[in-house]
Phi, psi and omega in degrees: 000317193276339161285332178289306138014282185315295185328288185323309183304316164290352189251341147304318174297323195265309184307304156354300186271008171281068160244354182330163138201018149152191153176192212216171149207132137248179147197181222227126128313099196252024171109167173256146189267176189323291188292016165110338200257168210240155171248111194246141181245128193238124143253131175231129198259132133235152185268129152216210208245030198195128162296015222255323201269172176199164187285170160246164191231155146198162173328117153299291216219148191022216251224097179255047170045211204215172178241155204251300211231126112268086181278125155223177193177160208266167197228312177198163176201146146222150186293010197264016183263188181258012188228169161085203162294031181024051193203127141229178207222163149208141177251185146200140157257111208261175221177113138297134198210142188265091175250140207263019166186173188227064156270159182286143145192188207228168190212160185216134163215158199207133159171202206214087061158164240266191164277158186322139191218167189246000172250018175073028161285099197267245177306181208219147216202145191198116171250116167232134211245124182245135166199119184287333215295153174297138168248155172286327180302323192206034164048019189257130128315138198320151163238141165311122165307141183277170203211156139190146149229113185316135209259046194156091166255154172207175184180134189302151195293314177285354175261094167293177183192166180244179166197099169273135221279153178292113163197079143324124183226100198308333173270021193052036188255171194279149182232137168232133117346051223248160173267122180293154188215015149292066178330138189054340168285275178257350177203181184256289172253011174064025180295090173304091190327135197279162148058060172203149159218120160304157162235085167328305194285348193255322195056068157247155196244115212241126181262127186287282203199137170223183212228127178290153204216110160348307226254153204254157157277140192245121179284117167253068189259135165228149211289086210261128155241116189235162232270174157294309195235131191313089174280186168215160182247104190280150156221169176309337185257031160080008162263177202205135173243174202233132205216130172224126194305162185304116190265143214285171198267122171215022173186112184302348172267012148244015190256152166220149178271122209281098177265157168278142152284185193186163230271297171308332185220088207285170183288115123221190196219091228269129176309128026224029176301145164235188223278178207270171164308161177291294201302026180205074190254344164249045143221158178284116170242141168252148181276196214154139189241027160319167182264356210270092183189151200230131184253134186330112199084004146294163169258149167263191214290169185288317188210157177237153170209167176237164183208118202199146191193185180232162181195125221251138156234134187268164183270175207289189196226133162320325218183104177265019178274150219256135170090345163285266166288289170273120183319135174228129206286126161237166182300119068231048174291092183310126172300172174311159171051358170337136154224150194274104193282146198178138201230132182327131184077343182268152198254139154290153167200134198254137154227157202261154186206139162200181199203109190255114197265014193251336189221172161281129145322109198238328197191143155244149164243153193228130165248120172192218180271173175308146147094053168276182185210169178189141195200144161232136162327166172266355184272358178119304191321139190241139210211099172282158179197108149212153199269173194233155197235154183327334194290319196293342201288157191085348172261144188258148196195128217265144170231101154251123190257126136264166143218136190285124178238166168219174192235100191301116183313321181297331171314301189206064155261140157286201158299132165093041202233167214207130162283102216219103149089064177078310199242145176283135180212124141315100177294107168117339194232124190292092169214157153308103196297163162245142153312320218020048164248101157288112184229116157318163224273061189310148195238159180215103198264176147228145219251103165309126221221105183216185191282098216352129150272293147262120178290148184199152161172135174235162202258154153218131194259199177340272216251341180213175189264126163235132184232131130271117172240127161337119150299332175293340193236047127247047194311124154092001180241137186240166172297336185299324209253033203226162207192146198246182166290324183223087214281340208300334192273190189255343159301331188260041173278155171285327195283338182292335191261301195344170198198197179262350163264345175213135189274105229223116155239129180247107208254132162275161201300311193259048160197196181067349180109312199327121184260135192245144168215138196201148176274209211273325159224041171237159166250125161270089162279114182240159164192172200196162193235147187223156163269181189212174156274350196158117168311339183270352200284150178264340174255153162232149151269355198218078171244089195295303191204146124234123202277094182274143176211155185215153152236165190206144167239138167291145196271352194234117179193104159030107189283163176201313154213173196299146151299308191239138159245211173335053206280145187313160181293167186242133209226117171233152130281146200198123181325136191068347198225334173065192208279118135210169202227151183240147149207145199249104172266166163249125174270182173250343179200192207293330205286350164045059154270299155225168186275172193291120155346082163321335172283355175267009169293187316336129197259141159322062178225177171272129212292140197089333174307149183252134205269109170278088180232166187225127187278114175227147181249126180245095162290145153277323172329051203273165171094089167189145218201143181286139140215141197248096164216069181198167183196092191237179180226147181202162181276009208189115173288060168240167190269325170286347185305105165232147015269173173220162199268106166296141163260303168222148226200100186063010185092014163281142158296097161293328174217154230283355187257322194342142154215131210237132229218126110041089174262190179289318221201143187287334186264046178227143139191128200246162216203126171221156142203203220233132195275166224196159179217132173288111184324161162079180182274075179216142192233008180246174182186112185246130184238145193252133177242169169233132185222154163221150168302100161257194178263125191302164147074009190248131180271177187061012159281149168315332204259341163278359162299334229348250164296111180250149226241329186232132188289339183284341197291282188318284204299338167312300190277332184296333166282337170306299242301141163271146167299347201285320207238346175218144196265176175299175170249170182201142233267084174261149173210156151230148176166177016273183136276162182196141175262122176292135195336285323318129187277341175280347177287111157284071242253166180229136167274002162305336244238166166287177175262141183307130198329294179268043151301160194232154236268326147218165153213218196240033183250159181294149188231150162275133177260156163223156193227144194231165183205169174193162177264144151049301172254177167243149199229181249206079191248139174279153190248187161265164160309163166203168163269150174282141149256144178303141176279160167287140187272161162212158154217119182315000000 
């Protein structure tokens, strides 16, 4: 009985632990230490169905020192998967390790056991191959290929695809891919998943066809690097070792594969190889005409690493064109194998961008170094972010992405359908199930890691961004040649702060081109300073530099005051018409006596309640009369923001609350309707008009026109028009509007944030400000209070 027990306990035990799902190791050479040993830092990324686990390591073969230092911390995490809890994690753990020479050895981790799998991969096996020794080509110890892969790729049975796997090699040696074939070694039972074809010299991992499966193929592969050309390798204790590159393969009765000896299969060497080398005496080769074979009179590799990972085939997909189901990557999206230029202390940022038009975008997963971050916009856009630290310069660091889409089950089971493991299955009908999981294409870029360049730094205040750069780090560039996005105003000229040591922009928040964007709980505000030929130029040919910079404000806060404030009347000249100005107000009610206290914006309502504003034109002009004709809304006072909600349209009503109210005077025109909230998270609202000026009483003006039903009609007179008798048209907006708090309104955290949060506000909030060369990076600021901004107008 206490044995039966026993058993039971262990077979509980062992199920428990079946969670495994791949995991990565590199290292970095950082140098010799005071006392002579040398320090080297090893990452190691692991997957499990938990963040909690991690590999434990220990000493293989010789002398591996000791660690010094450790950090880990998560890298990514999600629910997509099918077994289990329906999760995996991935962590990493980085180790700094004290070693007291730099003869080669190896580390080894093991344990049990992987997620259900379909090639019989049970426990999980990790090798990693170290050699300190100096090469004669670049007087360096060897550096490692950088690797990454994501760790849970899938992909409909019918849809083949490639993936080429991350394998950067900072000293330009060949790098290979391999299926491990070291029983217990490098792997657990070495089954190599049907219906994949490796490509070893390329490391593309390529899927014909499999049959869909809950339980995944579990990849166990490793990561090989060999010189270009024959070198040798020094060590301190005054030997030498010999290293000669892979020679590539041209006739298969000289090529061999690589075995464990074994009890069945003892060490020799079967005619007509001949014998093995001395520095490689425990192992055996048999011929093969497989690609996984080392042709005979190689040395072996500079470093060994595993790269082991899981990989689900789903049942089929409607439809295996890129951008239908499975989500397809656009542009401003970095191609495969990009590299990222990227400077210490400065924040990167990849942004991502795809498009499914058959499914919903749901997640990007990331693979990439500690502390990386992934945020998604409110335009859709998925946005990586990780700063790189003093430690990093010279390293390279690999970042990978999918994106996941889905479909709604309810959307599309037919009749008669069944939930089985995750999948839809059609009862009674010779069909295929859907997963309704979609995963894009992976892409892997790499992040250069190099030394300040341009000194720089910005603040970020109330209402605007001050960026200051070092001139000494822009060497041969004047101000003259330096351009904000949108130089037109006369604040954003450069030449106004600047001094002889620094090149000083004070940008406001609402001018200069500033573009705003924001996530689930940030406000971003961007611009960049670029060079140019001539500050009026719209083009350049001569792109020298660019300085990107953002502050970002948090979204939660107290209302107290407006974000924007009041804007000033728009004051114009105009041919024929002379000086005049338009404002645009808001009232409290239909009797238009007076307007609203511009100090109380942002002004306040509830949805449906009705908004009372009046457009009026002050002319030198007389005998001159107003016509409004267009009117939109938007979340956001750029002129360019799209999309946006019409109100009026060509001298139309467009929308169905509108009511145009009695004015004093032909140059008034008032207007009201019942306020409203924009879907997704946004709670302000701004309307914008298009207005002109005619000659009162004149026929064949826009404004005798009124309502026109077809935009070519409009566009017909606009070309007619005289200066004489019709003015330019010209661009007014007032807001914000803001939807009052709701006391019924709950937020969930599963859930987006509720409409009615609020958008910045007047309590202290931390501002942070990021600025970048080429990318954008990341400087911190003080706290500070929102004050209302200042208006500008063109």
């Amino acid at each position: 009985m206490a044995a039966a027990l026993l058993l039971l306990l262990q077979l509980v035990s062992l199920a428990s632990a079946s969670h495994h799902y791949g995991g990565t190791v590199s290292y970095s050479y950082k140098g010799r230490n005071p006392d002579g040993s040398f320090r080297v830092d090893f990452r190691n990324k692991a997957t499990y169905d938990g963040c909690q686990y991690s590999h434990s390591w220990s000493c293989y073969n010789n002398n591996c020192g000791y660690v010094t230092n450790q950090q880990r911390g998560t890298i990514d995490r999600s629910t997509n998967a099918p077994q289990r809890n329906g999760q995996w994690c991935e962590t990493e753990t980085v180790q700094q390790r004290k070693v007291p020479t730099d003869k080669p050895f190896q580390m080894r981790a093991s344990g049990c056991c992987w997620i259900r799998t379909r090639n019989r991969v049970s426990g999980w096996r990790f090798q990693t191959q170290v050699d300190l020794g100096s090469r004669s080509d670049t007087g360096k110890p060897n550096r490692s290929p950088d690797i990454a892969i994501l760790p849970f790729l899938r992909v409909p049975q019918n849809c083949p695809r490639t993936y080429k796997l991350m394998s950067f090699d900072p000293d330009g040696d060949t790098v290979r891919c391999r299926y491990g074939n070291i029983r217990n070694i490098e792997c657990s039972g070495c089954n190599q998943p049907s219906g994949f074809v490796l490509d070893q010299g390329s490391c593309s991992l390529h899927y014909r066809h499999a049959i869909a499966n809950p339980s995944v193929f579990g990849f166990e592969l490793v990561v090989e690097d060999f010189p270009e050309r024959p070198i040798s390798l020094s060590y301190t204790d005054g030997t030498q070792s010999y290293k000669a590159p892979l020679i590539p393969m041209r006739h298969k009765r000289s090529y061999y594969h690589t075995y464990p000896p074994t009890a069945s299969a003892p060490i020799t060497t079967p005619t007509p190889a001949p014998p093995l080398p001395t520095y490689w005496p425990w192992l055996h080769t048999t011929p093969t005409t497989t690609d996984n074979r080392y042709l005979h009179g190689t040395t072996p590799p500079l470093s060994k690493l595993p790269l082991q990972f899981s990989f689900l085939v789903d049942p089929p997909a409607p439809s295996c064109v890129d951008g239908l189901y499975l989500p397809k990557f656009v542009h401003p999206t970095p191609e495969n194998g990009q590299h990222i230029n990227a400077e210490v202390n400065k924040e990167v940022e990849i942004r991502v961008r795809a498009q499914a038009s058959h499914a919903t975008l749901h997640d990007i997963i990331i693979s990439g170094p500690l502390n990386i971050t992934k945020h998604r916009s409110t335009h859709g856009d998925f946005v990586i972010r990780w700063t790189p630290g003093p430690d990093d310069v010279g390293d390279h660091y690999p970042i990978c992405f999918a994106v996941e889409s889905v479909i709604d089950p309810a959307s599309t089971l037919p009749p008669q359908t069944t939930i089985y493991n995750g999948y839809h299955y059609h009862v009674g009908v010779a069909q295929s199930p859907q997963s309704g999981i979609y995963q894009s294409e992976m892409r892997c870029v790499l992040v250069n890691i190099g030394k300040i360049l341009v000194e720089s730094h910005v603040t970020c205040h109330e209402s605007s961004m001050t960026v200051e750069v070092t001139r000494s780090s822009l060497p041969g560039l004047h101000e003259d040649h330096l351009r904000l996005n949108d130089p037109s105003n006369t604040a954003c000229n450069l030449q106004t702060n600047s001094n002889s040591t620094h090149i000083i922009a004070v940008v406001p928040l609402n001018a200069c081109g500033t573009q705003i964007e924001e996530d689930e709980e940030n406000m971003f505000f961007k611009n960049e300073i670029t060079t140019v030929d001539s500050v009026h130029d719209l083009i350049t040919r001569n792109h020298l530099l660019e300085v990107q910079f953002y502050c970002q404000y948090p979204k939660l806060g107290n209302v107290s005051q407006g974000f924007t404030a009041h804007r000033r009347n728009v004051v114009v000249w105009d041919k024929g018409f002379g000086k005049f100005s338009f404002e645009f107000e808001f009232y409290p009610d239909s009797q238009y006596r007076q307007m609203i206290d511009p100090g109380l914006y942002p002004l306040e309502y509830d949805v449906k309640n009705r908004i009372y504003m009046q457009i009026e034109a002050k002319s030198t002009v007389n005998n001159t009369q107003l016509f409004v004709e267009s009117c939109s809304a938007a979340p956001y006072d750029t002129p360019n923001y799209w999309p946006t909600y019409s109100i009026i349209e060509n001298g139309c009503n467009l929308d169905q609350t509108v009511q145009v109210h009695q004015r004093a005077n032909p140059r008034q025109f008032r207007f009201s309707m019942e306020a409203f909230k924009f879907l997704g998270l946004h709670d302000q609202v701004y309307i914008s008009c298009s207005v002109l000026m005619c000659e009162a009483g004149s026929s064949g003006t826009r404004c005798s026109q009124r309502c026109i039903n077809s935009p070519l009609t409009g566009h017909h007179h606009h070309r007619k028009r005289e200066a004489i008798t019709q003015s330019a048209r010209h661009f007014i907006s007032q807001g914000p509007l803001r939807l009052k708090r709701s006391a019924e309104s709950t937020g969930s955290p599963g859930t987006p944030l509720n409409l009615n949060l609020v958008f910045i506000a007047g309590c202290l909030l931390a501002a942070v400000g990021m600025i970048s060369a080429v990318a954008l990076y990341k400087v911190r600021a003080s706290k500070v209070k929102y004050q209302p901004l200042p208006s500008f107008e063109n």
